[in-house]
MDTraj code that builds the backbone (N, CA, C; nanometers):
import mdtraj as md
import numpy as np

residues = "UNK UNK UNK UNK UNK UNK UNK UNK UNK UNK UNK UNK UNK UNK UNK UNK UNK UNK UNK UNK UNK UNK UNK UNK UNK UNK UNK UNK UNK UNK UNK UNK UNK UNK UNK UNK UNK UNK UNK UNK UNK UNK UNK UNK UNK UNK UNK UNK UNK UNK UNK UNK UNK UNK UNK UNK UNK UNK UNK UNK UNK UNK UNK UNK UNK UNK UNK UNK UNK UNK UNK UNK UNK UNK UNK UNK UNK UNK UNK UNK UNK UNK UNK UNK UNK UNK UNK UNK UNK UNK UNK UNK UNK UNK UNK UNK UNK UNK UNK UNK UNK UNK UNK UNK UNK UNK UNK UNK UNK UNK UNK UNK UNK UNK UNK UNK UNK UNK UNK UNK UNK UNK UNK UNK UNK UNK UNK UNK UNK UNK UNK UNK UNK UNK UNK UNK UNK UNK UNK UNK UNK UNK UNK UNK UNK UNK UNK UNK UNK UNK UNK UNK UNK UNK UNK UNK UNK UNK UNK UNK UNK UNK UNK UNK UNK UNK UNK UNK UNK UNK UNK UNK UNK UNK UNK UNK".split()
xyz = np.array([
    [2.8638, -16.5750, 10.9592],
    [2.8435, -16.4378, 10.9944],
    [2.6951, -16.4048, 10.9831],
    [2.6255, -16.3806, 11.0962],
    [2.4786, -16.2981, 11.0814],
    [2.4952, -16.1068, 11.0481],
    [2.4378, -16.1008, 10.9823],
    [2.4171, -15.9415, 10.9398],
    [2.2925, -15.8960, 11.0108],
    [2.3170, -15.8350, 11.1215],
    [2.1699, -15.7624, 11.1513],
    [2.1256, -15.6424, 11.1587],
    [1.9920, -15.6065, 11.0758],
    [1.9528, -15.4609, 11.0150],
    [1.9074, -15.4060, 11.1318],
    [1.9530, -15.3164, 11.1522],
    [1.9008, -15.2394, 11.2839],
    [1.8106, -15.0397, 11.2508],
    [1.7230, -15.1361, 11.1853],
    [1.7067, -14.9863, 11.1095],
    [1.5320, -14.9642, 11.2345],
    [1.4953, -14.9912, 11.3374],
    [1.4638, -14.9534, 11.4188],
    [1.2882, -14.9252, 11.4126],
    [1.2727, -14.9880, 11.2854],
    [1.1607, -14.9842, 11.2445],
    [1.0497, -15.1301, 11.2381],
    [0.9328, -15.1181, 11.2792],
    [0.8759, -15.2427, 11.2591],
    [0.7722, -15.2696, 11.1945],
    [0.6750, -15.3399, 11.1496],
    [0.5268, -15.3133, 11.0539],
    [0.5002, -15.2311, 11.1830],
    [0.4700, -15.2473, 11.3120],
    [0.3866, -15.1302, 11.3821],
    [0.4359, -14.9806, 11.4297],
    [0.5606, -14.9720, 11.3586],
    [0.6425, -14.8630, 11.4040],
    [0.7820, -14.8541, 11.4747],
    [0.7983, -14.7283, 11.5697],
    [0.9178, -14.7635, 11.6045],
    [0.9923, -14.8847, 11.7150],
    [1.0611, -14.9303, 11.6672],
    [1.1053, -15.0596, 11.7701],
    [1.1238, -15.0062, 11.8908],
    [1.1316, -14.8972, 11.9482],
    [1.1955, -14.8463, 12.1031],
    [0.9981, -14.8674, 12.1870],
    [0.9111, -14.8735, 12.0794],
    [0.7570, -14.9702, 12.1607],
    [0.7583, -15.1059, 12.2342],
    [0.8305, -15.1723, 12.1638],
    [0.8188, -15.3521, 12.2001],
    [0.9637, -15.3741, 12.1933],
    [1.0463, -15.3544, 12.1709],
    [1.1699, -15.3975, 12.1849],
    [1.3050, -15.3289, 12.2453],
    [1.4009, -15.3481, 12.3675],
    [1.4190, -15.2656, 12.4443],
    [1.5965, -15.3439, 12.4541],
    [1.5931, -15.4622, 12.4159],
    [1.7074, -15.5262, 12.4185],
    [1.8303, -15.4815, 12.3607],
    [1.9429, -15.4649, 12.4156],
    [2.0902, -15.4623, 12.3789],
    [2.1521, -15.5969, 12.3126],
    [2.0608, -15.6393, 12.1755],
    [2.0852, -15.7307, 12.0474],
    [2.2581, -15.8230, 12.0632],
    [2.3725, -15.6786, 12.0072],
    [2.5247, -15.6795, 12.0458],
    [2.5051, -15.7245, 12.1721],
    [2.4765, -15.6816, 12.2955],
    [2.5061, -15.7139, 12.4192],
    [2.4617, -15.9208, 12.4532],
    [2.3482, -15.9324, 12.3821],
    [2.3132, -16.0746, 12.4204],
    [2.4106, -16.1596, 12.3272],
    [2.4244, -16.1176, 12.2164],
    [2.5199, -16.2247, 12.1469],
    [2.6443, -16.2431, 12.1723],
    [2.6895, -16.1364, 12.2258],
    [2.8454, -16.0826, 12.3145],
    [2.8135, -16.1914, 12.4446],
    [2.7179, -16.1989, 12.5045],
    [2.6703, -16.3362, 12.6416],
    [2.6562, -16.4312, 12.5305],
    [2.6696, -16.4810, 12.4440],
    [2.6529, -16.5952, 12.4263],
    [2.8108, -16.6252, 12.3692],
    [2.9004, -16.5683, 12.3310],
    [3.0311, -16.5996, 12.3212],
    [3.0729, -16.5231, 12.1750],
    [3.0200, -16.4616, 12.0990],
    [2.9874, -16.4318, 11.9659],
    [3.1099, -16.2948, 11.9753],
    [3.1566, -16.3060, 11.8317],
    [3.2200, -16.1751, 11.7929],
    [3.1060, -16.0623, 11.7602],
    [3.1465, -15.9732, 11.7810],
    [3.0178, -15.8355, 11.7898],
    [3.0917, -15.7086, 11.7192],
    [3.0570, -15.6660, 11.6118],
    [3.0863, -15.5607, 11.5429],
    [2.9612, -15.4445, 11.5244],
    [2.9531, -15.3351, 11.5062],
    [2.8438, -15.2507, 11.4837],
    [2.9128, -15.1406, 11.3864],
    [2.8014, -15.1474, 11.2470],
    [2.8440, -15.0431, 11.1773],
    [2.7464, -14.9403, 11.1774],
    [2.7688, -14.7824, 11.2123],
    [2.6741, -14.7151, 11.2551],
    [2.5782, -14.6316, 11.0865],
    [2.6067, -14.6792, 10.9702],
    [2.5767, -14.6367, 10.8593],
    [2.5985, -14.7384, 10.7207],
    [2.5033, -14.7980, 10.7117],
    [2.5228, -14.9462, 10.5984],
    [2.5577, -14.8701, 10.4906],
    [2.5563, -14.7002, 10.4433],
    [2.6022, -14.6702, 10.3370],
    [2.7789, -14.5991, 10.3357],
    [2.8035, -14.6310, 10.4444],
    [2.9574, -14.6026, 10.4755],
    [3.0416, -14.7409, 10.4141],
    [3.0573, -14.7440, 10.3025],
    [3.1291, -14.8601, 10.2335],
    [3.2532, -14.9403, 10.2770],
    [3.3457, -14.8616, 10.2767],
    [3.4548, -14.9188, 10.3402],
    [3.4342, -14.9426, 10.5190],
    [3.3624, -14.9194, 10.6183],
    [3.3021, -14.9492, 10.7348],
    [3.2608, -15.1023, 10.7198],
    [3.1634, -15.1214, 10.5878],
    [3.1253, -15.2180, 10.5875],
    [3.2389, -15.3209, 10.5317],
    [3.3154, -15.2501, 10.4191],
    [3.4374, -15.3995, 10.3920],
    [3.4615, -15.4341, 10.5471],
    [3.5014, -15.3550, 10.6150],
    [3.6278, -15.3441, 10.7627],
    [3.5642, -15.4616, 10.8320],
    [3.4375, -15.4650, 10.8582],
    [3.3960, -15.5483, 10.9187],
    [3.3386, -15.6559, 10.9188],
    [3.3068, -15.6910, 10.7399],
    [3.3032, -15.8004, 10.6772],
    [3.4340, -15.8773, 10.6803],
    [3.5746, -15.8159, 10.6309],
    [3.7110, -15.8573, 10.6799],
    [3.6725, -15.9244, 10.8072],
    [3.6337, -15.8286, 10.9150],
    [3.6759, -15.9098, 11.0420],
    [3.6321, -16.0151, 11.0511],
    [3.4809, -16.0309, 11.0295],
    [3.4622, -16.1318, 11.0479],
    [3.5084, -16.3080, 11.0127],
    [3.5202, -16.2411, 10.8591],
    [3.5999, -16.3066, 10.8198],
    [3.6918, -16.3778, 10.9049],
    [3.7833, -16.2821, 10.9253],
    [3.8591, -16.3223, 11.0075],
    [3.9016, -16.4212, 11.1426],
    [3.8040, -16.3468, 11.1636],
    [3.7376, -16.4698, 11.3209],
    [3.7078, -16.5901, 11.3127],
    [3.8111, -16.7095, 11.3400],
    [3.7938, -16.7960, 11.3094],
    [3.7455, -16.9082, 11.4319],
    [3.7032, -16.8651, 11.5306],
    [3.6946, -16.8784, 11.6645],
    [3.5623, -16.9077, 11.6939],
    [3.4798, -16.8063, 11.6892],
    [3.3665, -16.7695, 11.6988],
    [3.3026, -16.7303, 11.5927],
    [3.1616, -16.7506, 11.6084],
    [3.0427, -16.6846, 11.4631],
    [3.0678, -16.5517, 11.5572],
    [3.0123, -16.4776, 11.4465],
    [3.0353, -16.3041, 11.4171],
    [2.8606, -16.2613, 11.4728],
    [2.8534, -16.1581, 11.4694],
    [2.7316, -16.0525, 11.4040],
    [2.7964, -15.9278, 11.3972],
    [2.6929, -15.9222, 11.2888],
    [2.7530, -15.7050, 11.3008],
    [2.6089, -15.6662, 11.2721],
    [2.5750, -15.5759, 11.3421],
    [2.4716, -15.4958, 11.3502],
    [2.4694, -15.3847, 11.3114],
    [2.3531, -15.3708, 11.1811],
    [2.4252, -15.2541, 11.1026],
    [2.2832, -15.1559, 11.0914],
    [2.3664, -15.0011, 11.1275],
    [2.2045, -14.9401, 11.1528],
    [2.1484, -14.8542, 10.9996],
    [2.0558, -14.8990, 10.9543],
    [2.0364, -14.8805, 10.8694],
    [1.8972, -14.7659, 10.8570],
    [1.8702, -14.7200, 10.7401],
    [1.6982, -14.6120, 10.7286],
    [1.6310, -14.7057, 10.6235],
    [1.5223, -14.7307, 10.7036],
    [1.4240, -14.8359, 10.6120],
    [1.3798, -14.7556, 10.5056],
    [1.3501, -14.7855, 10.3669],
    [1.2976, -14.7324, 10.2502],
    [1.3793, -14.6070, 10.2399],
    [1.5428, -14.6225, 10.2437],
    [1.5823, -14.4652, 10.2085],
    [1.5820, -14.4826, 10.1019],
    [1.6157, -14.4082, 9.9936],
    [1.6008, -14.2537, 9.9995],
    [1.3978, -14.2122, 9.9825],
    [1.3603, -14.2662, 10.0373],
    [1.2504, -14.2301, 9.9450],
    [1.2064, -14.1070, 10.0676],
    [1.1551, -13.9980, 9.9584],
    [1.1470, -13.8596, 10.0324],
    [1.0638, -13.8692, 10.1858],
    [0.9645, -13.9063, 10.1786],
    [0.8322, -13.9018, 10.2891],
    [0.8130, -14.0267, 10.3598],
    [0.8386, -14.1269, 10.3108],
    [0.8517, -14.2700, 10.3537],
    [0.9674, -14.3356, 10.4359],
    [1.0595, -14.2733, 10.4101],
    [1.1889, -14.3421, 10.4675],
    [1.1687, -14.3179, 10.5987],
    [1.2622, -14.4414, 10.7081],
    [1.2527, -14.4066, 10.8229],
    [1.1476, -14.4651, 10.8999],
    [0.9781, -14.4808, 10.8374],
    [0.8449, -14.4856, 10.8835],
    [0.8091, -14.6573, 10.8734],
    [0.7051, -14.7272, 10.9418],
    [0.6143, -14.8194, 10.9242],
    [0.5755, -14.8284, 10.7989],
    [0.5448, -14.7326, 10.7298],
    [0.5054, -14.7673, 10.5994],
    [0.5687, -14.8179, 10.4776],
    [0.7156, -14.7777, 10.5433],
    [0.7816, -14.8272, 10.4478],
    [0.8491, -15.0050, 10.4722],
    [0.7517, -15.0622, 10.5688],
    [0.8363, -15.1910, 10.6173],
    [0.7453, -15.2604, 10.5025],
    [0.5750, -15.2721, 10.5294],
    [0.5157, -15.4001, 10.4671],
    [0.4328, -15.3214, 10.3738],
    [0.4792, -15.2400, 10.2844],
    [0.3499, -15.2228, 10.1491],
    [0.4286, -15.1218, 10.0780],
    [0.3678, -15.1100, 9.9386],
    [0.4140, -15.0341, 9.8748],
    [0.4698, -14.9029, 9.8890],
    [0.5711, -14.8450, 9.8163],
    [0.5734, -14.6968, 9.7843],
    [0.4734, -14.6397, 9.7343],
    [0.4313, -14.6690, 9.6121],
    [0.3120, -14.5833, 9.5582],
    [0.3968, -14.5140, 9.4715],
    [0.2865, -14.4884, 9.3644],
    [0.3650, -14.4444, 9.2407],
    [0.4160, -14.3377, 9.2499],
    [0.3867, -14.1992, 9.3040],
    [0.4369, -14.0706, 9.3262],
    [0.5964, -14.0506, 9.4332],
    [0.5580, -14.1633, 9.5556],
    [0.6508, -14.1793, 9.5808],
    [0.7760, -14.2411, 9.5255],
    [0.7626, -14.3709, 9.4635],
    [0.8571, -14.4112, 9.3549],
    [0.9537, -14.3191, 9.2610],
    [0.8125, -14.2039, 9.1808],
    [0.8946, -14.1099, 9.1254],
    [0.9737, -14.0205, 9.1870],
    [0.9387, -13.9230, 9.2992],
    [1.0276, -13.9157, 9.3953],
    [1.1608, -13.9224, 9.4607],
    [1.1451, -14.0402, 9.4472],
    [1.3280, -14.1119, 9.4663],
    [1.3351, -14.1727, 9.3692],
    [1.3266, -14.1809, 9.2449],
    [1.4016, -14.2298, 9.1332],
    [1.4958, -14.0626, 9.0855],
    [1.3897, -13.9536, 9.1384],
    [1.4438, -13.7864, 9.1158],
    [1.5907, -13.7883, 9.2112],
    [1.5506, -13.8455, 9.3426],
    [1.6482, -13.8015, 9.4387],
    [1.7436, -13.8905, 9.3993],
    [1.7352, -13.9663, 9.3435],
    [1.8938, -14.0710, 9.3078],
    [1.9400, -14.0500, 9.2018],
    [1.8512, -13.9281, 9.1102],
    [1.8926, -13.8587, 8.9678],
    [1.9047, -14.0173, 8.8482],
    [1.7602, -14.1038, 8.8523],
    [1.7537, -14.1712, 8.7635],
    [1.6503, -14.1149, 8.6877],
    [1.5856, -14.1526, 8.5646],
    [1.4844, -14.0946, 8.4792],
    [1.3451, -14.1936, 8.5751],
    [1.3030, -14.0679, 8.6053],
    [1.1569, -14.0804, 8.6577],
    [1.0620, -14.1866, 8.5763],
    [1.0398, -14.1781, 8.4829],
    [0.9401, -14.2439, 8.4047],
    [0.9901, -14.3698, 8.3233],
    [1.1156, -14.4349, 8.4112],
    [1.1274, -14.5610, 8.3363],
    [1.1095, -14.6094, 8.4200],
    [1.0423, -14.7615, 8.4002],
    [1.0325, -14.8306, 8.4894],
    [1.1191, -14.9096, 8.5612],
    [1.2163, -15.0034, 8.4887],
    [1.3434, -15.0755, 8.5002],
    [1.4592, -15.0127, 8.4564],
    [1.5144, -14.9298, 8.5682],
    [1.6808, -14.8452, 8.4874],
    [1.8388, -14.9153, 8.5559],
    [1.8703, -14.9364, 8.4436],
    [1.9905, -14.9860, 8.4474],
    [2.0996, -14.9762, 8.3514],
    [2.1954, -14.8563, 8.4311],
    [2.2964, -14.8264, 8.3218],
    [2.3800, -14.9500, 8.2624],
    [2.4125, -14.8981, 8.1481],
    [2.4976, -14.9951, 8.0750],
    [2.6357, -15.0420, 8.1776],
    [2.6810, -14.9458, 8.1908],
    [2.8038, -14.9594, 8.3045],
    [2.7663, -15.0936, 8.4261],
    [2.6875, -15.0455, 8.5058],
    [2.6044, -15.1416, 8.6103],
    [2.6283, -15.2706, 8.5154],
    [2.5053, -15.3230, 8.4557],
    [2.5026, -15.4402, 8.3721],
    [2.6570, -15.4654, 8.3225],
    [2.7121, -15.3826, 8.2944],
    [2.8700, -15.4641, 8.2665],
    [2.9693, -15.5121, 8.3904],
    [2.9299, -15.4192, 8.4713],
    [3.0357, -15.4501, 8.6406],
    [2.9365, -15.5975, 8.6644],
    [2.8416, -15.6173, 8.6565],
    [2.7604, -15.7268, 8.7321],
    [2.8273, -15.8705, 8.6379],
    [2.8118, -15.8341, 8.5042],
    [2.8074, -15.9523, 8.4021],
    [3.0018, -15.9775, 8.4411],
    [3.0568, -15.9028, 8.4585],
    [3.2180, -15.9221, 8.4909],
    [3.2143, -15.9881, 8.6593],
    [3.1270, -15.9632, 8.7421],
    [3.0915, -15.9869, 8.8506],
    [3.0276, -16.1290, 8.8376],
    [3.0202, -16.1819, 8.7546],
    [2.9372, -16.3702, 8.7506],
    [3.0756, -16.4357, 8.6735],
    [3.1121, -16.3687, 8.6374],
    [3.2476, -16.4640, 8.5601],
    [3.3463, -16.4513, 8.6441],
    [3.3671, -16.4332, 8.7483],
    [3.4673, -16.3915, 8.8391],
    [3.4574, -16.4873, 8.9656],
    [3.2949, -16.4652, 8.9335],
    [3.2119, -16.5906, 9.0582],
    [3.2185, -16.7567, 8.9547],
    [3.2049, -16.7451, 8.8663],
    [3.2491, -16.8662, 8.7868],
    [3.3877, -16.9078, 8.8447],
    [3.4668, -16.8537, 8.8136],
    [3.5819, -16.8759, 8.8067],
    [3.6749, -16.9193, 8.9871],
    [3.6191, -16.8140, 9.0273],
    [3.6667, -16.8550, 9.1648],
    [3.5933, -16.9734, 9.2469],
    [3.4640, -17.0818, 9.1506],
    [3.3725, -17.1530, 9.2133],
    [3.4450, -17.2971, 9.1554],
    [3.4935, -17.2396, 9.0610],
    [3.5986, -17.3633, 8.9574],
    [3.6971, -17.4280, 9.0255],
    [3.7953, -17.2413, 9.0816],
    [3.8828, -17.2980, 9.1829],
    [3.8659, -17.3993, 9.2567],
    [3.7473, -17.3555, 9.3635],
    [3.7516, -17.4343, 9.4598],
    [3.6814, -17.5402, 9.4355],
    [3.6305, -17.5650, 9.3385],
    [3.5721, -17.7168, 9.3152],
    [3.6581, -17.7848, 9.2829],
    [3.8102, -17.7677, 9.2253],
    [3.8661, -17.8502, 9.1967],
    [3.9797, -17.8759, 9.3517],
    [4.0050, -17.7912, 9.4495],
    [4.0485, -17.8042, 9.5510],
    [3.9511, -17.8504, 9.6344],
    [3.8110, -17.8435, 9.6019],
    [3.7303, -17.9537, 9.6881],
    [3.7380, -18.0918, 9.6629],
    [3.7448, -18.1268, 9.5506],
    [3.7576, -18.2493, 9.4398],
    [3.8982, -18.3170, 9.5246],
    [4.0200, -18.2537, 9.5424],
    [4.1357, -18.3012, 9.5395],
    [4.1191, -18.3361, 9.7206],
    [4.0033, -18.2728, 9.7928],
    [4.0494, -18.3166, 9.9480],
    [3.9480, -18.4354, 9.9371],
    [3.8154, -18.4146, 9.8387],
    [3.7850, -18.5283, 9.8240],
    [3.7883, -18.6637, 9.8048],
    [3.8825, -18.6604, 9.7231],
    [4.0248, -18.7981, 9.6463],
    [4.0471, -18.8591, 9.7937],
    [4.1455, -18.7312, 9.8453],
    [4.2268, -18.7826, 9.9323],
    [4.1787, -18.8132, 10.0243],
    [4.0690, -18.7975, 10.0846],
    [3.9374, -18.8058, 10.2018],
    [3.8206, -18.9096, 10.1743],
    [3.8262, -18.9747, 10.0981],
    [3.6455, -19.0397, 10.0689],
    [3.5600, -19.0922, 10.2021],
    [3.6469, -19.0949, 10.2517],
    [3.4911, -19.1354, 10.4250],
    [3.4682, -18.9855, 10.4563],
    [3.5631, -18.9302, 10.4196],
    [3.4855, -18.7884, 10.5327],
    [3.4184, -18.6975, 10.3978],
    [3.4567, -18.7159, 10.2946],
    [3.3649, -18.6896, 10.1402],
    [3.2092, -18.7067, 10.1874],
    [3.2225, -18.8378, 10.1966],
    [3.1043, -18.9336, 10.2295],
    [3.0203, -18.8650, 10.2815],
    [3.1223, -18.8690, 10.4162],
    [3.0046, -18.8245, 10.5630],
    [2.9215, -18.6952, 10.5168],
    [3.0526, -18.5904, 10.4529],
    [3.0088, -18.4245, 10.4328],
    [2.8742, -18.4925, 10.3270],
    [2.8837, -18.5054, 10.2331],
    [2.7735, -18.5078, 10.1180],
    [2.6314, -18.6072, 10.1946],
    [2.6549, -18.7312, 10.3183],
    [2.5553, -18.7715, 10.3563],
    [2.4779, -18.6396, 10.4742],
    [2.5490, -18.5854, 10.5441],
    [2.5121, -18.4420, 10.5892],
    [2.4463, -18.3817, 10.4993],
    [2.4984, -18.2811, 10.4398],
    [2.4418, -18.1747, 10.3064],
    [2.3203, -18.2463, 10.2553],
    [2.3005, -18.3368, 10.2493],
    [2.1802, -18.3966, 10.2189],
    [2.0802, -18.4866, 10.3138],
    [2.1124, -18.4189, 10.4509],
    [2.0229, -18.4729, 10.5643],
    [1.9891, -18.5837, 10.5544],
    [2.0643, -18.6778, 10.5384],
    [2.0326, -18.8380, 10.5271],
    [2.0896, -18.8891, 10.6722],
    [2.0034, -18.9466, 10.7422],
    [2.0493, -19.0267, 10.8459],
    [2.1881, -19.1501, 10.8623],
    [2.2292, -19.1595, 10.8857],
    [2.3443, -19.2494, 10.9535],
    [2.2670, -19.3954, 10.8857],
    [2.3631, -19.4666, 10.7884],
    [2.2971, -19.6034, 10.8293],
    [2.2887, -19.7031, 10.9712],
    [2.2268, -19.7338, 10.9641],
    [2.2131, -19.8341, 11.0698],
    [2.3604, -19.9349, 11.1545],
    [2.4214, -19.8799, 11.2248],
    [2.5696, -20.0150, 11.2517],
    [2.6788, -19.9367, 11.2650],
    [2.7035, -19.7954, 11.1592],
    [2.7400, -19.6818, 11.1535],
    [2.8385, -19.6382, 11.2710],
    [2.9703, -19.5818, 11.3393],
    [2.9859, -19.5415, 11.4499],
    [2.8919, -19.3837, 11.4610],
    [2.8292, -19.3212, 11.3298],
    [2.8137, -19.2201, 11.3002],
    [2.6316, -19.2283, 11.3682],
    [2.5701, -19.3746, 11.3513],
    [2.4350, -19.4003, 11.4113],
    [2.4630, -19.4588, 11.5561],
    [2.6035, -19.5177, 11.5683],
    [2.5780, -19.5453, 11.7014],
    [2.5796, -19.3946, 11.8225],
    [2.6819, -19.3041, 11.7574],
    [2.6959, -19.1731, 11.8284],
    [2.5518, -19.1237, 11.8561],
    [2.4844, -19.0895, 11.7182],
    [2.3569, -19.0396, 11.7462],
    [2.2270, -19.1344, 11.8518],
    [2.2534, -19.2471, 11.8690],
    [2.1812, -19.3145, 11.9239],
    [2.1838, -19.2792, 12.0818],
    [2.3611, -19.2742, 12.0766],
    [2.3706, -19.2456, 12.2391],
    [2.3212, -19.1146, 12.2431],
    [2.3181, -19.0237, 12.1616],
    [2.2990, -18.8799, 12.2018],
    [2.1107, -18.8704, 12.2452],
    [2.0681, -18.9518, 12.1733],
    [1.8910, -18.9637, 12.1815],
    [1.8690, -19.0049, 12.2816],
    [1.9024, -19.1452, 12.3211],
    [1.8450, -19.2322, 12.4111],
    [1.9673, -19.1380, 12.5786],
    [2.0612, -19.1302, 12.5835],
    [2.1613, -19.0600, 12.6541],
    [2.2437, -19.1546, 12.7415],
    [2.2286, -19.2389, 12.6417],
    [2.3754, -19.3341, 12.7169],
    [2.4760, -19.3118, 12.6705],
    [2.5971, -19.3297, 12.7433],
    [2.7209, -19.3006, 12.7692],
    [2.7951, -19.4460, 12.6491],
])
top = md.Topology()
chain = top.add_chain()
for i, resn in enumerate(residues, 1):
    res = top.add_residue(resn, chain, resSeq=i)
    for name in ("N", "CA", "C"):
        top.add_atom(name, md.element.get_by_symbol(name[0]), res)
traj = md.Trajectory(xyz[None], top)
């Protein structure tokens, strides 16, 4: 699944200067599932169409999601300035006001947060366990195609004699 930010903004400003393309429309020509969520802070919009993609087992996905560069920040959001350089300290304080955090800390993070996250890595533990041990077990039962996957994942060429080097050979040179 590609996620693409469509927040319309570029280091030189607004994208409707240099860029004019229907994004959804070209990946839709290339065979692609195409979703568009019109607000990245509409939550359940975004499960819906993370699901789908999911789902799609056919085709790679995109969803194009339109987003406001540097929101919330009062004067900045929306603008060039907020693509490649700082907020600036006044602005910072600013929207730490508008999101009703304490202005003058530097790093805020409720206790709550830090507990959903730390329950949020043991969950990712656990479901990584799962499947390592259901990777393990197709592994057993698979060792050439074990093989092949782990000589892939680690970009190692085909040995030499290989049907796996003879394929690639024909594909280079383009014999049949």
């Amino acid at each position: 699944m590609l996620l693409y930010d469509d927040n319309h903004i570029s280091i030189e400003g607004d994208t409707r200067v240099a860029l004019s393309e229907d994004v959804l429309g070209r990946y839709a020509a290339y065979g692609w599932h195409t979703q568009r969520v019109e607000d990245v802070n509409d939550v359940q919009a975004m499960y819906d169409a993370f699901v789908a993609a999911r789902d799609e087992s056919d085709r790679p996905s995109i969803i194009s999601v339109r987003s406001i560069i540097g929101w919330p920040a009062p004067h900045k959001q929306g603008t060039g300035k907020a693509h490649g350089s700082a907020l600036g300290a006044d602005e910072v304080r600013e929207t730490k006001e508008v999101l009703g955090f304490p202005p003058d800390v530097s790093f805020y993070c409720p206790d709550e947060v830090l507990e959903h996250t730390r329950r949020v890595v043991d969950r990712g533990r656990a479901l990584h366990a799962d499947w390592r041990q259901r990777f393990d077990a197709w592994a057993s039962a698979n060792p050439d195609r074990a093989k092949e996957l782990d000589r892939i994942a680690h970009r190692r060429l085909p040995k030499v004699g290989t049907r796996a080097a003879r394929l690639r050979r024909r594909d280079v040179d383009g014999d049949a």
